[in-house]
N, C-alpha and C positions, 0 to 999 in steps of 0.2 A: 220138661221145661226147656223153650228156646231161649239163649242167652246170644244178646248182639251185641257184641265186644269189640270197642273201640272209641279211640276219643279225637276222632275225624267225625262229631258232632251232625254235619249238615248231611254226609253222603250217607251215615248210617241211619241217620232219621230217614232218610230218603230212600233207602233200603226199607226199612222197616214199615211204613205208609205203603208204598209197592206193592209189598209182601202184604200184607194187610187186607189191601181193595182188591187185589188177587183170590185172597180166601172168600172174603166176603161177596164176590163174584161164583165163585165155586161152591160156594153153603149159603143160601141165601135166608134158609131158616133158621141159621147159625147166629146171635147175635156174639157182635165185635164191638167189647167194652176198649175203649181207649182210656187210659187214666193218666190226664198231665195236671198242670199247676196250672196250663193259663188255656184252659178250654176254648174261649173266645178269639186265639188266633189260630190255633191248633183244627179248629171249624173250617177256617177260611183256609190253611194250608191243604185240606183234604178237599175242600171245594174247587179249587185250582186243580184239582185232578180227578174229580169225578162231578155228574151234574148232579146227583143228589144222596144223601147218606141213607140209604134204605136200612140197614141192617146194619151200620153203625152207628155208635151213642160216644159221645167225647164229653169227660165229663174228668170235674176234681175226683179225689179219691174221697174226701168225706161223703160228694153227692153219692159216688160208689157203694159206700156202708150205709147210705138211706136208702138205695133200692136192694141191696143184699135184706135187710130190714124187713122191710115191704114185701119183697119177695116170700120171706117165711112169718107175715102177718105178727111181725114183735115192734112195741112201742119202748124205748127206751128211755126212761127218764133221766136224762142225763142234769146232772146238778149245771147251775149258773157258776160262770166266774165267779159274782158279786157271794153267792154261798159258799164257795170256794173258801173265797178270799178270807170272809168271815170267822170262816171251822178253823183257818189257820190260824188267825189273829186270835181265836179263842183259844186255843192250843196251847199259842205262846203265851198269852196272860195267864194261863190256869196254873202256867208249869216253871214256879219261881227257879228249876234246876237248868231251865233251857239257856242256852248261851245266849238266844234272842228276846229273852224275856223283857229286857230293859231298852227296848229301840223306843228310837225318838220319835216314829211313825210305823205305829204298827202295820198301819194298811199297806204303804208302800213296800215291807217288809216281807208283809205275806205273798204280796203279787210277787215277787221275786222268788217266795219260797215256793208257790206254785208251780210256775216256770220247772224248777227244779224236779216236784213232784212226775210234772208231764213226761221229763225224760227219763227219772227213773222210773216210772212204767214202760215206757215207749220201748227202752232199752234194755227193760227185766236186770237191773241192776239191782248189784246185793252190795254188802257193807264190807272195806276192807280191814284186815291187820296190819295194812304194809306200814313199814316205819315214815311214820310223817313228825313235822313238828306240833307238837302239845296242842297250840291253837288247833289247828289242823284237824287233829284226829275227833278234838271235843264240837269242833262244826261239825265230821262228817257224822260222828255219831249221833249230834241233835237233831240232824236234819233227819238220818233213816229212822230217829227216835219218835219223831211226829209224824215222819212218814206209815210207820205201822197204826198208828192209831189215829191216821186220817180216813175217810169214810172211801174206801178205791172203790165200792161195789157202785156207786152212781157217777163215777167220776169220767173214766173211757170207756169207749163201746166194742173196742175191738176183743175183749175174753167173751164175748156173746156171741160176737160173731164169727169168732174158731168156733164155738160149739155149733151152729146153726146148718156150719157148709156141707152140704152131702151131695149127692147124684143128681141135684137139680141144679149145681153149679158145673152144668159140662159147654158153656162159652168156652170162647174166646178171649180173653185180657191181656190185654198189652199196657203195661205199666212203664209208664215215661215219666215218672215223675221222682223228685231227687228225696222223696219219703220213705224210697224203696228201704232206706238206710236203718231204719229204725226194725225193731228184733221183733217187736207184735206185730207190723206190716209182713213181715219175711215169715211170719210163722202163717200169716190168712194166704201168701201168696203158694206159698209150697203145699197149704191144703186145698187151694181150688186146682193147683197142678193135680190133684188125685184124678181128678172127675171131669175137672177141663181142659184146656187148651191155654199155657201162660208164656208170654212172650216180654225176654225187660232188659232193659240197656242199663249198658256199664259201659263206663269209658275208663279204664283202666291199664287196656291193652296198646302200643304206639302201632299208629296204623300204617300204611305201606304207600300212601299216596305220594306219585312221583313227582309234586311240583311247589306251588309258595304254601299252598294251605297246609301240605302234610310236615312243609319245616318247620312254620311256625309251631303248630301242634305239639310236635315234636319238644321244640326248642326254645318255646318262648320262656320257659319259666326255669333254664337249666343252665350250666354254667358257660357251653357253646359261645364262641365269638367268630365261629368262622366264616365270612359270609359269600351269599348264595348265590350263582348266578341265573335262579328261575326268574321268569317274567313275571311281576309283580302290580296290582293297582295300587298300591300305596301312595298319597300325598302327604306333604309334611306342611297343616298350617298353623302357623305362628304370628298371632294374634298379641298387641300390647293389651287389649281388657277384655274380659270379656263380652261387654257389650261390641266391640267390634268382631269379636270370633262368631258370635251370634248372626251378624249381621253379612257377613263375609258367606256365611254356610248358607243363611235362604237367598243371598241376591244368587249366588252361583245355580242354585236348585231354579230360582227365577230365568235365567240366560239357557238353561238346558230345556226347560218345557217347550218350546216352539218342537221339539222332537218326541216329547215325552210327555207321559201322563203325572199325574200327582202320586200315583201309587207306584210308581217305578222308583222312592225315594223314601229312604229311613232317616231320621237322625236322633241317634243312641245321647239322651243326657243323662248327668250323673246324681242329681241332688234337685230338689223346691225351685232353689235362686235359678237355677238356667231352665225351669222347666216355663216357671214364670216370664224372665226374659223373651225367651223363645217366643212362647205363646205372643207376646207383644207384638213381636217384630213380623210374626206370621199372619197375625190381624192385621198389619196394617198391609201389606201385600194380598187380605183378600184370600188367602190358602186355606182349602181343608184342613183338617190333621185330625186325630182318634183325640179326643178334648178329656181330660181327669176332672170329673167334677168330685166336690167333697161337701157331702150334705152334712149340714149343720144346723143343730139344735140352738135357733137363737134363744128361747128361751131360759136353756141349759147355759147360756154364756151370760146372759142379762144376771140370772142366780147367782154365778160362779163371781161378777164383780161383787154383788152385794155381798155374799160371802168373805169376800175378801176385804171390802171395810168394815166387817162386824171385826173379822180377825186383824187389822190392822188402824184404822180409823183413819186413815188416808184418805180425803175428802175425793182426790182425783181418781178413785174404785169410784164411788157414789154418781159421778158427772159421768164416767163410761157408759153405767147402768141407764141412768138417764139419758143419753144421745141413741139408746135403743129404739126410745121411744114406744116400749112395751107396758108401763108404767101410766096407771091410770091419773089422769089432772099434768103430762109430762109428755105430751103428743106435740105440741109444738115446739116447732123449730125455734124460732125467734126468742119463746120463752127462756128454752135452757141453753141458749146462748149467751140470754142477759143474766141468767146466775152464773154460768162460767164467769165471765167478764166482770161480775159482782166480786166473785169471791179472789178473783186475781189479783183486783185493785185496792177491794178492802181487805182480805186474808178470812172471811166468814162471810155468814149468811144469813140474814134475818127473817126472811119472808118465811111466812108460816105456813104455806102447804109445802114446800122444802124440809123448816122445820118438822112435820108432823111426821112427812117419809121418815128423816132420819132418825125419829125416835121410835117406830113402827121397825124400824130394819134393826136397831139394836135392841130388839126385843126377839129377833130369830137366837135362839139358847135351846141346848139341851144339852143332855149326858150320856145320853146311847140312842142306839138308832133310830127306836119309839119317838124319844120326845123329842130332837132332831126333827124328824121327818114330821111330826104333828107341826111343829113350830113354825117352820117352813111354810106348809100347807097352808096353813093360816094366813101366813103374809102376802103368799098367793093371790087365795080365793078374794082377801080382802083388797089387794094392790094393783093388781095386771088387770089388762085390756084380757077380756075374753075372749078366748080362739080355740082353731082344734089342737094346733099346735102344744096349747097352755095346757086343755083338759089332758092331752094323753099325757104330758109332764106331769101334770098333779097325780093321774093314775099310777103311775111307773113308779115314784117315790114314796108311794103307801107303803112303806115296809114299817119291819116291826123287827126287834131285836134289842136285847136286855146287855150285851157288853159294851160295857165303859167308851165311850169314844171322846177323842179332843176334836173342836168343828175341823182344824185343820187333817185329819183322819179324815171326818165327814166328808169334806171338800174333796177327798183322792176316791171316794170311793164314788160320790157322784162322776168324776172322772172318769172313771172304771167305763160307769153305767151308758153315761154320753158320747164317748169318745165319736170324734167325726167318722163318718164313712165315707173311704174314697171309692168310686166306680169310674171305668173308662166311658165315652160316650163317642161312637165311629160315628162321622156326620156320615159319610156319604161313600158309596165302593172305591170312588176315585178320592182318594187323600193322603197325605203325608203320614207315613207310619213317626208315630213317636214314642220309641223304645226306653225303658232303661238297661245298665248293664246288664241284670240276670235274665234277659229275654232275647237270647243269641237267634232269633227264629224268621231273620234275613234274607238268609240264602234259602229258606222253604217257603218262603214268600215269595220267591221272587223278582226282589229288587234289585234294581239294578246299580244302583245308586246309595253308598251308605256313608254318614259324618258321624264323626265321635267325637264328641263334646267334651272338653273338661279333662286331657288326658296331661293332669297335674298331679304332684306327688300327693298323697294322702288324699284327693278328692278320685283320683281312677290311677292304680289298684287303690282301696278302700284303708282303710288303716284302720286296724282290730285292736283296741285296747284291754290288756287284761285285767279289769276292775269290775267282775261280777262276783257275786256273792260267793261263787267256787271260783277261785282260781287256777290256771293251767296247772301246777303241781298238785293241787287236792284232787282236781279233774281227771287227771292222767291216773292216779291211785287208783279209784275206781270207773274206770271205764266211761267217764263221763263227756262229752263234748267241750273240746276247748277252743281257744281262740286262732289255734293252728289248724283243725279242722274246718271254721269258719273259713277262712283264707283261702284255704285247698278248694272248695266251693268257691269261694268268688276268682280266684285263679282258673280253675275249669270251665267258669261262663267266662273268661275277656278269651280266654284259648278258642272257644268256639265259636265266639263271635269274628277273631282277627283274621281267622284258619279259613273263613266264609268265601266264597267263589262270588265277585262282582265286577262289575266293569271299571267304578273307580270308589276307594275308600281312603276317605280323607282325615288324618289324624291330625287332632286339633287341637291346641293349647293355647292357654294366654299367661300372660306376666306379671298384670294387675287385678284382683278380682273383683268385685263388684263398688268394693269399700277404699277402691284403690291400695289396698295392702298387694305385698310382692307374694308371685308364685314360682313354685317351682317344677319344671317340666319333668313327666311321669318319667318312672325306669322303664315303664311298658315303650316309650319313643327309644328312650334311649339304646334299649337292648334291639331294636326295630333294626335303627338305624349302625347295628352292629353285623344283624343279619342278611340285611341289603342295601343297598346304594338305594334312597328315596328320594326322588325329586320335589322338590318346592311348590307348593300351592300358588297360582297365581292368582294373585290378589285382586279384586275390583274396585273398580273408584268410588265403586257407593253412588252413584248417582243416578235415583230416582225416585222419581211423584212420590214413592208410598212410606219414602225414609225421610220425612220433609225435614227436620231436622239435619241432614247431611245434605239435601237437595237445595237447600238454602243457604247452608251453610258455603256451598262450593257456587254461587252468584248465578243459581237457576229458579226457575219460580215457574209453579203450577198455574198457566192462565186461567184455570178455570176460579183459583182464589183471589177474586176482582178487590175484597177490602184490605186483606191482609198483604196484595203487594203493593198498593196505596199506601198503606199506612208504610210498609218499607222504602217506599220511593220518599215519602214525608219525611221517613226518619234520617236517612243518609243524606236528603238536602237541607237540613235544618239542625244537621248533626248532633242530634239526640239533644236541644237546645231548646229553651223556654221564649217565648216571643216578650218584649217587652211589656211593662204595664202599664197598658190602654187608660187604665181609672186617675183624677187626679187624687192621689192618695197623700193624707193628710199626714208628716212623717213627725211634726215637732210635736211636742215637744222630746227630744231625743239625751234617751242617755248614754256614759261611755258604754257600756255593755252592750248596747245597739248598736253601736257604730265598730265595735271591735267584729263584733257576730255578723257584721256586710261585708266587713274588711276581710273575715274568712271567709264567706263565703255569700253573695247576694240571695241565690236562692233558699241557703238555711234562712236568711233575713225576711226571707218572703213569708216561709209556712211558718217561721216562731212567730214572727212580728205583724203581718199583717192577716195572714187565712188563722193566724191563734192556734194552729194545729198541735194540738198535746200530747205529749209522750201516751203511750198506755200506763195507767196506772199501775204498783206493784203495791200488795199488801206490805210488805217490807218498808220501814220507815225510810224516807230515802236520804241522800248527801244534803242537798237544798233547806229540807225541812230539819235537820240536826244545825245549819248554819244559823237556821231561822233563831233557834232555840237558843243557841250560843251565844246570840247577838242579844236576846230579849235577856239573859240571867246575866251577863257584863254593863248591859245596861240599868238592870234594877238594883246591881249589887256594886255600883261604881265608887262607892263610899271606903270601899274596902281596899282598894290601891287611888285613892286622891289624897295628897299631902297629907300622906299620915293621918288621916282620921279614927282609923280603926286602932284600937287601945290593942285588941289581940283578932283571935281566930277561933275564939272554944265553938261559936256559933254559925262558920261559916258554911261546912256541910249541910247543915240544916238549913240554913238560910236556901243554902243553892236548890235544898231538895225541893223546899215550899214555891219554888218561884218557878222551878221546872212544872210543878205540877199546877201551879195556878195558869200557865201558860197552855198547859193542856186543856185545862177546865175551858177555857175561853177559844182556845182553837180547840174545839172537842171532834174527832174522829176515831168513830170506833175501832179502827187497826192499832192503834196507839196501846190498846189491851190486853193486844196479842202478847205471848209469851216472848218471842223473838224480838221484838220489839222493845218489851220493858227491860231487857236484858240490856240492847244496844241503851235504851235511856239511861239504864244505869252507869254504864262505861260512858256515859256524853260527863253526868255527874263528876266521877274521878277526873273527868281531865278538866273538867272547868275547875275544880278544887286547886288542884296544880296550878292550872292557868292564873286564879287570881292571884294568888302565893306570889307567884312568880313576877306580875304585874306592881304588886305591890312592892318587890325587890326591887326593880327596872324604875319605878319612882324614886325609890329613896336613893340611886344611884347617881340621881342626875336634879337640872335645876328648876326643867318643866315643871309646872302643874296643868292637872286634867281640867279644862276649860268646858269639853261640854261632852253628850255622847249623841250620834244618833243626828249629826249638823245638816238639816236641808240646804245643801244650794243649786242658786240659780244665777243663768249669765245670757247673753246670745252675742253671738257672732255674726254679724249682719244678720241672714235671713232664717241663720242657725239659731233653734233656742236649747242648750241643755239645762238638765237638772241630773239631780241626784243626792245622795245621801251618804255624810264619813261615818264611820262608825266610828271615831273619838278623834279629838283634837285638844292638844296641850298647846301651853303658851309660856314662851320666858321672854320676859321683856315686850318685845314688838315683833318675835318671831312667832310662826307659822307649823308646830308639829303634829302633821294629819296621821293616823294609823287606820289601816285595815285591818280586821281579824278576818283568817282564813283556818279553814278545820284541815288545810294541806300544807305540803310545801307550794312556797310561792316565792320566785326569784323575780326581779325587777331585774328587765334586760334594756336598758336606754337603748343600744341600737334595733330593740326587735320597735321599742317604744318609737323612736322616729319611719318606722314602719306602716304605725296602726295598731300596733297591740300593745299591750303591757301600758299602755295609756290612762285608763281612766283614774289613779288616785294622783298622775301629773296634770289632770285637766281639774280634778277640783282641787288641787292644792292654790291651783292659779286663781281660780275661780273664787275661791273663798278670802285668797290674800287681796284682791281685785275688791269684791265686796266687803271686806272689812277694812282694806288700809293697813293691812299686816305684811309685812316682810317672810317671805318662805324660807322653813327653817329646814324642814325635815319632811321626806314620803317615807314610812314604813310598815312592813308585813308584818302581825305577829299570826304566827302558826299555833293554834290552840292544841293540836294534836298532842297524847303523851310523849312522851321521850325514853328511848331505852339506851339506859348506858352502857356502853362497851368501856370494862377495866383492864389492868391488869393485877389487881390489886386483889389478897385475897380476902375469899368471903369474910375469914374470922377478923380481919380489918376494919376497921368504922370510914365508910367512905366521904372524901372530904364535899361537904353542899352544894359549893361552886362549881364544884363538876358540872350536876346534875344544872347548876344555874346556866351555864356557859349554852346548853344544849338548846335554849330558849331565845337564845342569839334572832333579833328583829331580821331583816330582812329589806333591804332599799337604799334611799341616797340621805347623807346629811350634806346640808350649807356646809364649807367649810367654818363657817363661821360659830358655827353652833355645836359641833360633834361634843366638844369639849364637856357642853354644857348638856347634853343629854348623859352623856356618864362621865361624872365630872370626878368621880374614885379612880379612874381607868389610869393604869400605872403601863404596861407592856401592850396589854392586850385589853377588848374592850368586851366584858361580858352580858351587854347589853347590844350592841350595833357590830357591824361589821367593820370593824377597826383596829390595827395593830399599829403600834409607835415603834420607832425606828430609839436607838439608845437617846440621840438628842432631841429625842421628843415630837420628832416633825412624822406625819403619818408614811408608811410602805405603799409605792405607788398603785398597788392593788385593795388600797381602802376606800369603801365606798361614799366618798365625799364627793363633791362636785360643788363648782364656783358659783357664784351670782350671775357672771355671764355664761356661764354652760349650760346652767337651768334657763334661763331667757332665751337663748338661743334654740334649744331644745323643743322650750315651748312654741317657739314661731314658729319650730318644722312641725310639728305636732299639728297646730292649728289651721296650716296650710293643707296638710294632710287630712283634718276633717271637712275642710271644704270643698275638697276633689271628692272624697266620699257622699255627700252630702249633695254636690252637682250630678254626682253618678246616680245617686237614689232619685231623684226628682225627674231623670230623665226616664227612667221605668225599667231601669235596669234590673232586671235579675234573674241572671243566667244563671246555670251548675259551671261554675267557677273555684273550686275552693283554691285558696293561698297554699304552696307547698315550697319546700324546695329540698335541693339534693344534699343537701348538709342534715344528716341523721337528726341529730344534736336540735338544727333552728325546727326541723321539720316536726321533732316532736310536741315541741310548743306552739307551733302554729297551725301543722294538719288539724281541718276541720272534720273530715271523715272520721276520723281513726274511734269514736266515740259519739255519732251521732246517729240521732234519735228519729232521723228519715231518709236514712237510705234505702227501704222499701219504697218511697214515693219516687226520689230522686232516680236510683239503678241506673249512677252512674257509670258510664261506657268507656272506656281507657282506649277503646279505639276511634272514639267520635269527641267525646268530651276533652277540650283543655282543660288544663292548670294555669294558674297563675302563679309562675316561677319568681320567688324572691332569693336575694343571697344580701348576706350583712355587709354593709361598706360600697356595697355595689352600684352598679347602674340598675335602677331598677324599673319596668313597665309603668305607665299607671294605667292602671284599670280601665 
């Protein structure tokens, strides 16, 4: 047996292929088995050096054991995982002594216990005595416990083929592959040394190379900090995302080609997310590269939803299934888009071949594999579009088997069954090698050119966690592989790939990964730049045709794209701005809610008001529709706070509940049924119970009575006409007390009000005193919402009512003239209005009162201000304008964005779109 010992990875392969096409020059009837892990480049490294493989075969080591096989005319029945997996899971349920008897999944259980089985054959591992902890020793014992009475005689193939080897094994074998490691491997390899010719790498040895690669080698993983003065290709690039590390590595491979071919360039990624990326940014340049396709059993996925709303009844598994469009009567598009959008808006589904599916899918039931797999089948045969796809799935899942299973068992072991299959696809000789870490096969390629993607802490070196079923100290007991051996192995592939001889190798990191989360730069850079001085990647500007997104972004443009630099020439002189409207559009009769929603914003005013454009519906009862409701049960139940009419309260719950639901009968919507729903109707209940409670306190405390609920008015302003509706108004004397109910807080700001907002219950207060000949007395909020008190007082204490009364405090302005008489009890403090007495009775200049000429004055600016509004609508104004400004505070009451319902349409632009800046007191634009 020839042993090439060394872990200078690139020159001893390179030694060994030599040595190789030498022999197989010299013995041409000799055949020369080559056994690696990735056959498919291992191919092309030996074609770079000879024009054709006559008498060499390069092949995995299992195809190896199928022509050893073959050679001595033996058929091996070797068991399935999925049987495997089975004998285990039967194992542990049979054997109530087993430590794994009671797992929550037994499938996923047994695949792991398998795992285990494989190495201890692989490894001819026996069971130890050494002192371990109690857990410990009763694991290792269960596991070698089902390992003797698990079935090994169909399990691995290698005890057949020790026996087989004799004097017809007199090859050549050269064994490159990192399986050497395993003890059944080492025992076939030392028997075909009898009778053949065996040749096998270890890198064990520090090799002797005078220059960067043999330091690195050396040094990369050791405690050394002294560093080197050999000549080195090293770059160091540092990237803020990864998407620009991405983009950085193929524009450069871009600027190099006018010299170079496609295959003179590798780039090493570490993980899916950059493989993906990459691949993006390489299609749009137009570049070959070796492509991973991953074939997928749609079928197997289309099941795996349905499966998963049997197991969970989550309507959004069933709409997956359905956008397969595998699903017979569910082929159209348009179709299962109107039941997404259905069930979005109403929270269910009525239509009854929807219906029939989902009662068809909850009938998929069984109890062990048999009825399972019959159940299934059936829903199949009966539901799916016919395909080959379909039939060889329905063949595949004919199984049969009598132990117990829960579906979610079922579900792992279809997984088992389906799992994707990834294969490389090389379009063409000339392309972009795209490596991962464990494929160091670079520098036997030939490339000249190599980037390494991704060299961030935990994504390159790899980070090995110890959370398997054995852990490193039960591992270590007996001879088992643990997660420091894993390491040793991926440390030994970045050493042979760093160690690699090229013209430039570019190590490459970013800050922010994909998700913008922070990274942190690998120890592999770190300790780099310990062993040599590396110079800086320089960076490109990114600018070109195939990056349009950065080509554009930096004020270039593809002539050949005639509409899309139109549309941008459009958009920068029109500054992402709406054109006036052309139609004469009819705007009265207007109410204040219209005129507040122009005053935020013209073009919200456009799509609410004039295009009608509607929110997306939500199954969810929404804010609007519990207002609605609030207003309908204060208004049937007003009896109950108007001067005292109500003798008590034993029937008010009930009353509230009869008039909630009468309210529903007559607005009837079937989301309303929903469980989430009746839950929130319930809590609208409790607080309207409070609310009236409360209502009727607030009367008896003052001198108003409730005069009407629900007051239509109307007025017009020259060529203005508004309308609209109080929701209750009291009277004392000849005054005027208008009230809003709101399910929020809601402050009354007079200067936002002289503004344009906070307007509408000071236009109908006017408006209503106007058309009746009443004197204005009072504007106020009441807040329906519960109230939760903050005490200090303790629990075992009875707390005092007016606490809880105080929290229900109105909200707006009184006449002076009148506060008195809205809470005519009010001693200090006013528990009804926003009002505090000074000792001599006279109000604190921070009580919400205001004069006869303050309101009138008010009102004139108000009314000026809807006629600017109102000349600005007629003109056709309606830009993306929203009202903002730089005071936190006004901004949050008045920003129209922060909460609106089309900024999909709108995508407002912060660099093309104004604002309309307001500040309180100020000089302010008009519009």
């Amino acid at each position: 047996m020839h042993i090439y010992n060394s872990n200078h990875y690139s020159s001893t392969m390179k030694q060994i292929i030599n040595d190789c096409l030498i022999s197989a020059k010299e013995n041409p009837f000799v055949l020369h088995y080559i056994i690696v892990d990735d056959p498919k480049y291992y191919e092309e490294i030996f074609l770079k050096q000879t024009k054709a493989l006559f008498n060499i075969e390069i092949m995995t080591l299992s195809t190896f054991y199928q022509k050893l096989l073959q050679r001595y005319h033996q058929d091996f029945k070797q068991k399935t995982n999925l049987e495997n997996i089975l004998e285990i899971m039967q194992l542990n349920k049979e054997d109530p002594s087993s430590l794994f008897h009671h797992s929550l999944n037994h499938i996923l259980m047994a695949k792991e216990i398998l795992e285990i089985f494989k190495n201890f054959y692989l490894y001819s591992l026996k069971e130890t005595d050494k002192d371990l902890p109690r857990l410990s020793q009763d694991k290792i014992k269960t596991l070698f416990h089902l390992y003797q009475q698990f079935d090994q005689k169909h399990f691995l193939v290698h005890d057949l083929i020790l026996s087989l080897i004799d004097e017809k094994c007199h090859d050549h074998y050269y064994f490159l592959t990192n399986q050497n490691k395993f003890s059944k491997n080492q025992e076939i390899i030392q028997k075909l040394d009898q009778y053949g010719h065996v040749f096998l790498y270890q890198d064990n040895q520090e090799n002797k190379m005078d220059d960067y690669t043999g330091y690195v080698t050396n040094h990369l993983f050791d405690s050394l900090q002294e560093k080197s003065t050999f000549l080195h290709p090293y770059q160091l690039l540092k990237a803020s995302t990864i998407q620009e590390e991405v983009k950085q590595v193929v524009f450069d491979i871009n600027t190099l080609l006018s010299n170079h071919t496609l295959r003179d360039f590798a780039i090493y990624y570490p993980n899916d997310d950059y493989y993906r990326h990459l691949c993006r940014i390489l299609d749009q340049f137009g570049f070959a590269y070796n492509k991973k396709e991953t074939l997928v059993n749609k079928t197997f996925q289309t099941v795996m939803m349905l499966l998963r709303y049997v197991l969970s009844h989550n309507e959004e598994d069933l709409f997956d299934a359905l956008s397969s469009y595998q699903l017979q009567g569910f082929q159209d598009f348009q179709y299962v888009s109107y039941l997404k959008n259905k069930y979005k808006s109403q929270g269910f589904i009525d239509d009854e071949a929807y219906c029939t599916l989902k009662e068809a899918v909850l009938k998929i039931q069984g109890v062990d594999l048999t009825t399972y797999s019959f159940s299934l089948k059936t829903f199949i045969e009966a539901s799916f579009n016919k395909s080959e796809e379909v039939y060889a799935f329905l063949s595949s899942i004919d199984l049969s088997g009598s132990e117990k299973l829960s579906l979610k068992e079922y579900m792992n072991l279809l997984e088992e069954m389906f799992s994707p299959k990834t294969h490389f696809i090389k379009e063409s000789y000339d392309s972009i090698y795209l490596l991962n870490y464990n494929q160091p096969y670079s520098e036997l390629l030939k490339i000249q050119y190599i980037y390494c993607l991704g060299l961030n802490e935990t994504i390159v070196p790899q980070e090995f966690k110890n959370t398997h079923l054995l852990l490193n100290q039960e591992a270590l007991a007996i001879n088992y592989p643990t997660t420091y051996d894993a390491l040793k192995e991926h440390q030994n592939d970045l050493k042979h790939l760093f160690s690699s001889h090229h013209e430039k190798i570019v190590l490459s990191y970013a800050l922010r990964d994909l998700n913008g989360g922070d990274l942190v730069v690998s120890s592999i850079i770190k300790k780099l730049t310990k062993l040599f001085e590396i110079p800086v990647f320089k960076k490109h500007a990114l600018i070109h045709q195939a990056l349009k997104e950065d080509y554009y972004l930096r004020g270039n443009q593809d002539k050949d794209l005639l509409v899309l630099n139109h549309q941008l020439l459009t958009y920068k002189q029109t500054h992402h701005q709406v054109l006036p409207l052309q139609i004469d559009y009819q705007h009265n009769p207007l109410s204040a809610s219209k005129l507040e929603v122009y005053n935020q914003c013209p073009y919200k005013y456009y799509l609410q008001y004039i295009l009608k454009v509607d929110q997306i519906n939500d199954s969810k009862i929404q804010s609007n529709e519990i207002g609605t409701i609030v207003h309908y049960v204060l208004e049937k139940n007003y009896f109950y706070f108007n001067n005292n009419q109500a003798k008590n309260f034993d029937h008010l719950k009930e009353d509230i509940h009869l008039c909630v639901q009468k309210y529903l009968n007559e607005h009837f919507q079937k989301k309303y049924a929903l469980p989430k729903n009746q839950f929130f109707l319930k809590l609208v209940e409790d607080d309207l119970y409070n609310t009236i409670l409360v209502l009727s306190k607030q009367m008896q405390r003052g001198l108003f009575e409730l005069s009407v609920c629900e007051e239509r008015v109307y007025d017009q302003i020259q060529d203005i006409e508004l309308k609209g509706f109080i929701d209750r108004v009291d009277l004392y004397q000849n005054y005027l007390k208008v009230i809003d109910y709101k399910s929020s807080n809601k402050e009354l700001n007079l200067e936002l009000a002289r503004l344009g907002f906070n307007m509408q219950m000071l236009i109908y207060l006017e408006m209503l005193s106007k058309n009746k000949s009443y004197d204005k007395g009072a504007v106020l909020y009441f807040n329906t919402k519960k109230r939760m008190l903050k005490s200090d007082v303790s629990i075992l204490e009875k707390q005092d009512p007016e606490n809880f009364f105080k929290l229900y405090k109105m909200d707006g302005y009184s006449v002076d003239e009148t506060y008195l008489e809205i809470d005519h009890d009010m001693e200090q403090e006013s528990s009804v209005i926003q009002v505090k007495l000074k000792k001599d009775g006279s109000p604190y200049n921070n009580a919400k009162i205001i004069s006869h000429d303050e309101l009138n004055t008010l009102l004139q600016e108000i009314t000026l201000h809807i006629q600017v509004l109102y000349q600005q609508m007629i003109s056709g104004d309606i830009r993306i304008y929203p009202t903002r400004s730089d005071n936190p505070t006004i901004d949050m009451h008045i920003n129209p964005c922060r909460f609106c319902h089309y900024k999909a349409i709108c995508n407002y632009d912060i660099f093309y779109n104004e604002d309309h800046q307001i500040e309180l007191g100020g000089q302010n634009e008009e519009r």
